[in-house]
MARBA-3410 file (N, C-alpha, C, O; in Angstrom, 1 decimal):
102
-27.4,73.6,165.4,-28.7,74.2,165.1,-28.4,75.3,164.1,-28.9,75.2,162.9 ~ -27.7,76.4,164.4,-27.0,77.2,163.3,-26.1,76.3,162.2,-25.7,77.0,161.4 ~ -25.9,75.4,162.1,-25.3,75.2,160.7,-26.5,74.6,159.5,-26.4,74.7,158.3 ~ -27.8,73.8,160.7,-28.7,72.9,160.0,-29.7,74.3,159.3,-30.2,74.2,158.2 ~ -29.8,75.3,160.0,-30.7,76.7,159.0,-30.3,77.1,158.3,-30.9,77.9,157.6
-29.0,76.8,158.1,-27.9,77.5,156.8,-27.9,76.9,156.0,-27.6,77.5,155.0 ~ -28.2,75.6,155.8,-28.5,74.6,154.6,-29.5,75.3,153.3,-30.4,76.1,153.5 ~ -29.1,75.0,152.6,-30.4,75.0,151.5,-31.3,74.2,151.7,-31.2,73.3,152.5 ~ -32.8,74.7,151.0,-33.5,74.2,151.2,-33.6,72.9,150.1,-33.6,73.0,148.9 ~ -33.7,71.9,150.6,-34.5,70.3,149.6,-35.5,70.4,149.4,-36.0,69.3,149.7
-36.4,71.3,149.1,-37.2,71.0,148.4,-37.2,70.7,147.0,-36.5,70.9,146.1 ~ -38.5,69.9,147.0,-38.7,69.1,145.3,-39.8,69.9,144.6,-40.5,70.8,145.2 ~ -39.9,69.4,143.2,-41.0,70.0,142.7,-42.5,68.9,142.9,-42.6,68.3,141.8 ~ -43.5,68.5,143.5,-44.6,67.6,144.1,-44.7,66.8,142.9,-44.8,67.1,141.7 ~ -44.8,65.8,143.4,-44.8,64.8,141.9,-46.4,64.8,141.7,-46.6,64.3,140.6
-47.9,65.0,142.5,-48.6,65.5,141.6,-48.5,66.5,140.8,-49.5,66.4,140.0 ~ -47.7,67.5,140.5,-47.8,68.2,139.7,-47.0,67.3,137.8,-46.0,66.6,137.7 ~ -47.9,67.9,136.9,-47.4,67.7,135.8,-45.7,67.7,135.2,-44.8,68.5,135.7 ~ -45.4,67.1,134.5,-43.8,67.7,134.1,-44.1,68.4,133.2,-45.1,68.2,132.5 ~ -43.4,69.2,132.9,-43.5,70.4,131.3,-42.5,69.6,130.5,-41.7,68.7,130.9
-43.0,70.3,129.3,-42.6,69.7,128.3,-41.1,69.6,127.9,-40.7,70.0,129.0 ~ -40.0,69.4,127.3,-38.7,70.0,126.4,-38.8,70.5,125.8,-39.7,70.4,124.9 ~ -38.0,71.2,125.8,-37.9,72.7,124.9,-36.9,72.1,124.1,-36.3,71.1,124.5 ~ -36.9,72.5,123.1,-35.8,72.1,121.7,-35.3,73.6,121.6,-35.7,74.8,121.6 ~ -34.0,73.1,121.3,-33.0,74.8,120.9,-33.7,75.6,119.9,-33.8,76.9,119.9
-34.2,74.6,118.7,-35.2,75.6,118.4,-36.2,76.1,118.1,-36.7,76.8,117.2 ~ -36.6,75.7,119.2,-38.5,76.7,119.4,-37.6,77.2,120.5,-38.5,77.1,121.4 ~ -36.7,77.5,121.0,-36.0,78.5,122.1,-35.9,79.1,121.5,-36.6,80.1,121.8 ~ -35.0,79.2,120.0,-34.5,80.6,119.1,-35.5,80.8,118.6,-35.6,81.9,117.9 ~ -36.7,80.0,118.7,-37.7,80.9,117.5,-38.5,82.0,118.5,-39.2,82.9,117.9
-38.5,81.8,119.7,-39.7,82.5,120.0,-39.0,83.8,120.8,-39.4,84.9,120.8 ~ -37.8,83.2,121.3,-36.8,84.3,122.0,-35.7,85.0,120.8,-34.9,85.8,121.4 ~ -35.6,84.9,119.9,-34.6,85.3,118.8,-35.7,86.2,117.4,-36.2,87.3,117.1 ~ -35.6,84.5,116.9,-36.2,85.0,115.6,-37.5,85.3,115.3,-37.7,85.5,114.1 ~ -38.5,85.3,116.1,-39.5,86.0,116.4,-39.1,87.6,116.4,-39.3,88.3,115.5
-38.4,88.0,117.8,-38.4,89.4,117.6,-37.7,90.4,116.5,-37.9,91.4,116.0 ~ -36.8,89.5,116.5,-36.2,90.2,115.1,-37.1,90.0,114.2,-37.6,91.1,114.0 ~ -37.5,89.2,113.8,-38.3,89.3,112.4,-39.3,90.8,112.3,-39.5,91.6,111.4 ~ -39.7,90.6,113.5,-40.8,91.4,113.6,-40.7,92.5,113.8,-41.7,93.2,113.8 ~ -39.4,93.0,114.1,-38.6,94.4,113.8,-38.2,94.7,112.6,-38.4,95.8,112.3
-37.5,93.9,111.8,-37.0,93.9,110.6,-38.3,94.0,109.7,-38.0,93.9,108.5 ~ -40.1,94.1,110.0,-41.0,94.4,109.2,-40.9,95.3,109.5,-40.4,96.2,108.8 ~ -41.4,95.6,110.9,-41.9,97.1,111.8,-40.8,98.2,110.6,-41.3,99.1,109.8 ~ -39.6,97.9,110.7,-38.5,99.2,110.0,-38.7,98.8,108.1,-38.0,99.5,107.4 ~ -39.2,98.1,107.6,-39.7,98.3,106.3,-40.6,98.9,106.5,-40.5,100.1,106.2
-42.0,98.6,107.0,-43.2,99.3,106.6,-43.0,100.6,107.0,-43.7,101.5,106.5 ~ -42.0,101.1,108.2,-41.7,102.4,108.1,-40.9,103.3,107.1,-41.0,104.5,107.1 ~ -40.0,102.5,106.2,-39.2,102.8,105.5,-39.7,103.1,103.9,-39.3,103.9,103.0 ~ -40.8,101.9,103.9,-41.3,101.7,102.7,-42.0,102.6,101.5,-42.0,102.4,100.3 ~ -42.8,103.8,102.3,-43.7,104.8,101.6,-42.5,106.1,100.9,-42.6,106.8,99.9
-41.4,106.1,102.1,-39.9,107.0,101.5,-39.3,106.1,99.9,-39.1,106.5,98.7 ~ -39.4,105.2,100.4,-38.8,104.3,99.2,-39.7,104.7,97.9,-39.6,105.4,96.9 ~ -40.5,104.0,98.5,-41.7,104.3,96.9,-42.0,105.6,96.5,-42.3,106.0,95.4 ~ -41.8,106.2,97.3,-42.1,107.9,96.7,-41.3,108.2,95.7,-40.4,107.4,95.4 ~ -41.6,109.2,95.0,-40.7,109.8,93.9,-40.5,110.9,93.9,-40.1,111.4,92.8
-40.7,111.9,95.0,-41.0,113.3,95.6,-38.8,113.5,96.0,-38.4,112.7,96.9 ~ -38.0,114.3,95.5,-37.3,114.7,96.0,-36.8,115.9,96.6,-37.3,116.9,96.1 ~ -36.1,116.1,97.4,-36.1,117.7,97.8,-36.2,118.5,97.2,-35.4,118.8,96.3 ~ -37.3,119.3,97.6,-37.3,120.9,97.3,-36.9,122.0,98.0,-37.4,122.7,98.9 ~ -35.4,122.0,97.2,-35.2,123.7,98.1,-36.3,124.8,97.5,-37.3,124.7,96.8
-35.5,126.1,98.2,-35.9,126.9,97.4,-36.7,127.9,98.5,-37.6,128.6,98.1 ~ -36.4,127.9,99.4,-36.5,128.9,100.7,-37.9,129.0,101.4,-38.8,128.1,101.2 ~ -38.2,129.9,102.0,-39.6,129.8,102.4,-40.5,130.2,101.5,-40.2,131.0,100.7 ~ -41.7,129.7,101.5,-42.4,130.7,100.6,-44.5,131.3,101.1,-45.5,131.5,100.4 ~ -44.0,131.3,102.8,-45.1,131.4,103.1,-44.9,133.6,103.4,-43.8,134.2,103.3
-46.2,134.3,103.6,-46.0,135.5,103.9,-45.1,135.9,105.6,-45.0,135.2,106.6 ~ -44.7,136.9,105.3,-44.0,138.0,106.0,-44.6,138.3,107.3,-45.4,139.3,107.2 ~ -44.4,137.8,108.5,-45.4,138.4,109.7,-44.5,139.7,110.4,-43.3,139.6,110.1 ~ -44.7,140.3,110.7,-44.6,141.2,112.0,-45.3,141.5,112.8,-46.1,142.3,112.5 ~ -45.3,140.9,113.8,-46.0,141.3,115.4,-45.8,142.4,115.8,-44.6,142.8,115.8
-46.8,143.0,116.2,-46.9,144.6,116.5,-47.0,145.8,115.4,-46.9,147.0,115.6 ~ -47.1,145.2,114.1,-47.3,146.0,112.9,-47.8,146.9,112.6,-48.9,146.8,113.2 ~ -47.8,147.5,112.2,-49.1,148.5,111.8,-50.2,148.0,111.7,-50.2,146.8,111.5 ~ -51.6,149.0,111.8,-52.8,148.1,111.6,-52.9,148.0,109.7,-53.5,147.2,109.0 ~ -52.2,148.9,109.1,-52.0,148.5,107.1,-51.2,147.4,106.7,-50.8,147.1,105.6
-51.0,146.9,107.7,-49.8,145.9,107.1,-48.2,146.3,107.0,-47.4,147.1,107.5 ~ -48.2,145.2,106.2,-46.3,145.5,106.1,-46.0,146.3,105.6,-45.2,147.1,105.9 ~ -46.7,146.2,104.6,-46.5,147.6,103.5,-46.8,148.7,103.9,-46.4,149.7,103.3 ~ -47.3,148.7,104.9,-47.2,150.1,105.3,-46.0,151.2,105.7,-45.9,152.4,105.5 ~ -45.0,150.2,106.3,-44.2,150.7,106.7,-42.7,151.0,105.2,-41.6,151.2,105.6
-43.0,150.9,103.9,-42.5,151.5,102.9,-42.8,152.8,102.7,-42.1,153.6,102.1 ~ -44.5,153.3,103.4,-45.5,154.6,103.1,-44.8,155.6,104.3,-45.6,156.5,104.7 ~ -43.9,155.6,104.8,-43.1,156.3,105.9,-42.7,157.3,105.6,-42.8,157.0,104.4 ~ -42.3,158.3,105.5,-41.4,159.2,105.2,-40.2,159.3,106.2,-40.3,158.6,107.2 ~ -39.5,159.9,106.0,-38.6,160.8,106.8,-38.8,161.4,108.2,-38.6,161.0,109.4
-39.2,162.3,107.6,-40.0,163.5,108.3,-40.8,163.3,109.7,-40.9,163.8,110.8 ~ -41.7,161.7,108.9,-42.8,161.2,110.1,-41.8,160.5,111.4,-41.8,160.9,112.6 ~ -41.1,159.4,110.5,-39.8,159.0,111.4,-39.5,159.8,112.3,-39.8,159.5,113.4 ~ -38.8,161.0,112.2,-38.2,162.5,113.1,-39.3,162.6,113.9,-39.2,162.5,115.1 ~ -40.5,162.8,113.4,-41.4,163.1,114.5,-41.9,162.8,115.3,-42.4,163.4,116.3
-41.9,161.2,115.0,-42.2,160.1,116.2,-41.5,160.1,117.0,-42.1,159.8,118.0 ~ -40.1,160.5,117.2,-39.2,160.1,117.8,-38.9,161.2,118.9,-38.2,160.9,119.9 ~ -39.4,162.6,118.5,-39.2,163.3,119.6,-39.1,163.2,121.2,-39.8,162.2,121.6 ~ -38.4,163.8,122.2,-38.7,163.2,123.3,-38.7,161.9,123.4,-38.9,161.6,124.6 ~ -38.6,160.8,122.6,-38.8,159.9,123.4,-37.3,159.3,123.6,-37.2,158.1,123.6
-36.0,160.1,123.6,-34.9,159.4,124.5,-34.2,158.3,123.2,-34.3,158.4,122.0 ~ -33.7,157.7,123.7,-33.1,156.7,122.8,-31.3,157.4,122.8,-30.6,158.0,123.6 ~ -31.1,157.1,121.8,-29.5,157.6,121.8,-29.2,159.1,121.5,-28.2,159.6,121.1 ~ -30.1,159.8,121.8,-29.5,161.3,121.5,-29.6,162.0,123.1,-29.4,163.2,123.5 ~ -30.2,160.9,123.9,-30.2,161.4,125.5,-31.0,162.6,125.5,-30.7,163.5,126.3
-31.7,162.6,124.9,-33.3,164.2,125.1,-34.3,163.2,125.9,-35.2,162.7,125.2 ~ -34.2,162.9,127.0,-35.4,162.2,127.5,-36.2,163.8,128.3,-37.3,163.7,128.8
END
């Protein structure tokens, strides 16, 4: 009884049902092969293609958008060229930092 459940099963495919067709090696390679490739080997031209055609080459030549500082003055950047000395020292009173006057 245990050896006859261990069997594979015989089952068939129902002979009402249809037979499918043969596959030929190649409509195998064409639909599993050279289909996908092909259609990758576009996909990566038409990605490649607008670089190609262009005629735009690098431009160095550094940044050339404006200067931000967060927390700036409300005059701008320039403002802080309009500083003196003097004003510097006096801001700084009391408030500690490296000369330990807190």
């Amino acid at each position: 009884m245990l050896a006859a459940s261990a069997a594979p099963a015989a089952a068939d495919t129902p002979t009402a049902w249809e037979q499918p067709p043969e596959v030929s090696v190649l409509g195998f390679l064409l639909v599993l092969v050279i289909l996908p490739v092909g259609l990758a080997l576009v996909i990566a031209l038409l990605s490649v293609l607008p670089s190609l055609a262009g005629d735009k080459d690098y431009e160095g030549g550094g940044w050339r958008g404006d200067a931000e500082w967060f927390g700036a003055p409300t005059k701008g950047v320039g403002a802080a060229d309009s500083v003196t000395p003097e004003q510097l020292e006096a801001s700084s009173k009391g408030s500690g930092g490296t000369s330990a006057s807190w």
